[in-house]
C-alpha positions as CSV (number, residue, x, y, z in Angstrom):
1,X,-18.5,20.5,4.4
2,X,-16.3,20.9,7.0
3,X,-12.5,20.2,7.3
4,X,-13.0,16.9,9.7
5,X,-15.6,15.1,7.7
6,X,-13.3,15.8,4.8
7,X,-10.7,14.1,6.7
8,X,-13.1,11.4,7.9
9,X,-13.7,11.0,3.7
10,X,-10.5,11.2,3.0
11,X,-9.3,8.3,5.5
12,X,-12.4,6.1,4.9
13,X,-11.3,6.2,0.8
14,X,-7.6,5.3,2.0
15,X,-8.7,2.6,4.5
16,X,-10.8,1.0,1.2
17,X,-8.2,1.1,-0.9
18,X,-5.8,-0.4,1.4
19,X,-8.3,-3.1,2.0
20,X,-8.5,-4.1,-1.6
21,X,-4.9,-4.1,-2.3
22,X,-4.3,-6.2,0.9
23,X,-6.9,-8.4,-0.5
24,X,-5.5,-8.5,-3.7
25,X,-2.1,-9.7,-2.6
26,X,-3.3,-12.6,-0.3
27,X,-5.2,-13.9,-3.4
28,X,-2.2,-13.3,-5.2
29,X,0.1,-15.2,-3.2
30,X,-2.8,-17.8,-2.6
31,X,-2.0,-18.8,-6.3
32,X,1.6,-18.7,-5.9
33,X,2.6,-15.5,-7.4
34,X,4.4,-12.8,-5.9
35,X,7.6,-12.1,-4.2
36,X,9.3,-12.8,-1.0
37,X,9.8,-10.4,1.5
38,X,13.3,-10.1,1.3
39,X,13.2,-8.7,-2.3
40,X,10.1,-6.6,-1.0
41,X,11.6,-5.1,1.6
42,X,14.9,-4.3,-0.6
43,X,13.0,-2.8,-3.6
44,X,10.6,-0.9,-1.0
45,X,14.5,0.4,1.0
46,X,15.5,1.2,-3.0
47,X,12.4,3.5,-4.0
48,X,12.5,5.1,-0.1
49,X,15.8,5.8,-1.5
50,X,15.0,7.5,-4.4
51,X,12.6,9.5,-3.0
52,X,14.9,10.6,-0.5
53,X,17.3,12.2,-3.3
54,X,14.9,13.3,-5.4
């Protein structure tokens, strides 16, 4: 196999997954769960963060 179709694979697999999870949080805040994005974004600025450091 060469390296582009592994590439192609590889983004197809992330584009699916990405999909789901998309999906999975508009059902979720459909039924009212979730967060809002102000806690979002601070949590997401908080792991960034730490990944920074680490």
């Amino acid at each position: 196999m060469c390296l582009l179709s592994e590439e192609t694979l590889f983004d197809q697999e992330w584009l699916e997954e990405t999909r789901t999870k998309i999906d999975e949080g508009i059902a979720s805040l459909e039924k009212g769960e979730g967060i809002d994005g102000e806690t979002f974004v601070n949590q997401l600025l908080t792991q960034l963060k730490q990944a920074k450091e680490a």
